[in-house]
N, C-alpha and C positions, 0 to 999 in steps of 0.2 A: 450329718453326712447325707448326701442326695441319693438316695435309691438308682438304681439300675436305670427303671424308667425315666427318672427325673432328667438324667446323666444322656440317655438319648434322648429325648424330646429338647431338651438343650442343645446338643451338637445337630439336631434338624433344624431347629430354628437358625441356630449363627450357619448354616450352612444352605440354606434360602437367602437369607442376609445376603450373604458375601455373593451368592450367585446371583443377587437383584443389581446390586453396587457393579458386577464385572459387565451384567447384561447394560447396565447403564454408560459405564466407561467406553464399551467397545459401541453403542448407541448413537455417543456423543463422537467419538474418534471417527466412525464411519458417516455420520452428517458433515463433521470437517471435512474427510478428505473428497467429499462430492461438491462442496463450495461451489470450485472456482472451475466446474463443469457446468452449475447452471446458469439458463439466461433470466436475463429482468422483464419481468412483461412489460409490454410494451406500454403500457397506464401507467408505470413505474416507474419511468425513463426523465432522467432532468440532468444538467449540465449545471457544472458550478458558475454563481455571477459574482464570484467574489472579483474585485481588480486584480486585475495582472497574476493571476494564477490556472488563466486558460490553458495553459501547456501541462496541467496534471489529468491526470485520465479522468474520465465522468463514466457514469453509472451507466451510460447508457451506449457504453462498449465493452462492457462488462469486466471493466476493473475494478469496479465493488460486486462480486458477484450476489447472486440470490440465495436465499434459503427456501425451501419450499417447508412449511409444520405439514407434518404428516398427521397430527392431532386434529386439522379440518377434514380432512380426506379429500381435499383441492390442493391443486399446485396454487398455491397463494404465496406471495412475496410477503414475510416478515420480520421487518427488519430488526423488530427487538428483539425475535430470537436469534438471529446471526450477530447480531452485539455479544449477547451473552453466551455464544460459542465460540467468536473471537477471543473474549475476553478470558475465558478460562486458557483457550490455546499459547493468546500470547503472554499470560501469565508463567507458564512452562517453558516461554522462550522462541516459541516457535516464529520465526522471521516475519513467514507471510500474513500470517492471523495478525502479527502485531501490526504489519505493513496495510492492512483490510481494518485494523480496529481504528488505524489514524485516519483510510478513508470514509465510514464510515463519522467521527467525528468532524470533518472538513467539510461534508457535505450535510451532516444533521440526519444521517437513516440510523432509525431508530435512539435516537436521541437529539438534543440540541447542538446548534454546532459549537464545536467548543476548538478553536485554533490552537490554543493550546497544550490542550491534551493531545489534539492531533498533532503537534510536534514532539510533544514526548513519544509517543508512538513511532510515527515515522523515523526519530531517530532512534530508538533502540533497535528497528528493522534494518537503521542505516550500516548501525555500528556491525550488526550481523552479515552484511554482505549484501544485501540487499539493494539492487540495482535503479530498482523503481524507485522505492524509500529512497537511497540516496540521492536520487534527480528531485522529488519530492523536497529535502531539507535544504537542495540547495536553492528552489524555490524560495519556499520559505525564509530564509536568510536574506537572499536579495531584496525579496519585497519586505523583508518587516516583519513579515504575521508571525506569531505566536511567540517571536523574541527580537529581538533588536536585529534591525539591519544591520548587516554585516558581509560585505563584498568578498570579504578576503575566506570568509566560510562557504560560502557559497562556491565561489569557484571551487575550493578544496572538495567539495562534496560534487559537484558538476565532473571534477577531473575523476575523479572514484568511480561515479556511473560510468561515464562515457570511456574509461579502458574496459568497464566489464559489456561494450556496446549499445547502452543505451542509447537509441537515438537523438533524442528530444535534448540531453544532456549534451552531448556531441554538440549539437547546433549550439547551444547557452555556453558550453565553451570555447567555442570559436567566438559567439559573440562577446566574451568576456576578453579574450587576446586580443578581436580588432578595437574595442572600444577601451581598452584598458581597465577593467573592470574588478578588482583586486587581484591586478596580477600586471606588468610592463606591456603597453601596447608588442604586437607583435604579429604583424600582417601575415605573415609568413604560417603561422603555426593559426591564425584564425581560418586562414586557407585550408590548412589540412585536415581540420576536425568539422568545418562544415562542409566540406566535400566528404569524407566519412558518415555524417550524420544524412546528407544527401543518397549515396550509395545504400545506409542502412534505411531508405523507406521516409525520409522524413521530409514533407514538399514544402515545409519553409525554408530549409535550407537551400534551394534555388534560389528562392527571395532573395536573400541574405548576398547570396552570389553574385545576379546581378546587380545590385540596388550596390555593392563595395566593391564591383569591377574585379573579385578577386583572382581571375586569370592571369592577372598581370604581376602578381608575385609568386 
């Protein structure tokens, strides 16, 4: 049987333990929720050249936000440690971190790019409600990347963003009802979501405007 002593010096140590683990947890939870408050320096800044995926946000409007290691004692951008605080987050579920780990892989910060995994991401963010992610999948669908082209998905995830007002999505479904694009042409209703998409901020949808004459339905 353990002595007295043995018996405390045991419940000190598992209770440093446990207080290292919670210092770590709340650690980790508070670098999360500062993410998508920091900026990318400016040396760190690149836009995606993948074909026909220019309408997903680039890093250098801070839709992949920054990490600063607090382990250099510099605000330094690194990306492998914001992988590996995504990755635990969107492990637990969490929309955004999974929506941030699929940009992250789309663009190759702090890993290689991998289309794939970033569509498993992006859509597990989709399925959560996720606005961005699901302009993001319906991207991806229409061109191809990371799984088979597929029109008729793509609208489906374009219609999802653009009730929750995504902009960028808004236009890509107006562009999918004038062009008929997994869904019956339909002038009328390509009208009304890129004039939405226009109101919500988004200056292609002028383009779109005059270039289809759309005042006339």
């Amino acid at each position: 049987m353990k002595s007295k002593n043995q018996k405390a010096k045991s419940q000190e140590r598992d209770a440093k333990l446990s207080s290292r683990s919670e210092e770590g947890r709340v650690e980790r939870s508070e670098r999360l929720r500062n993410l998508d408050t920091m900026g990318m320096p400016a040396g760190q800044q690149k836009k995606s050249t993948q074909s026909g995926l220019d309408g997903l946000p680039g890093v250098d409007n801070d839709a992949l936000p920054a990490i600063h290691d607090d382990r250099l004692g510099s605000k330094t951008f690194v990306p492998n440690v914001a992988l590996e605080l995504y990755e635990i987050a969107a492990q637990q579920g969490d929309a955004q971190a999974q929506y941030s780990l699929g940009l992250c892989y789309h663009y190759g910060e702090g890993t290689l790019k991998d289309p794939f995994s970033a569509f498993k991401w992006f859509g597990q963010a989709a399925e959560g409600g996720h606005a961005e992610a699901q302009y993001s999948v319906g991207v991806y669908h229409q061109q191809g990347i990371g799984t088979e082209q597929n029109s008729e998905n793509a609208f489906k995830w374009f219609e999802k963003a653009a009730i929750q007002n995504q902009a960028k999505a808004q236009h890509e479904l107006g562009e999918s009802f004038y062009h008929g694009r997994g869904v019956e042409k339909n002038r009328a209703m390509a009208k009304k979501w890129i004039n939405k998409s226009y109101v919500n901020g988004n200056k292609r949808a002028s383009e779109s405007w005059d270039n289809y004459e759309l005042w006339k339905y």
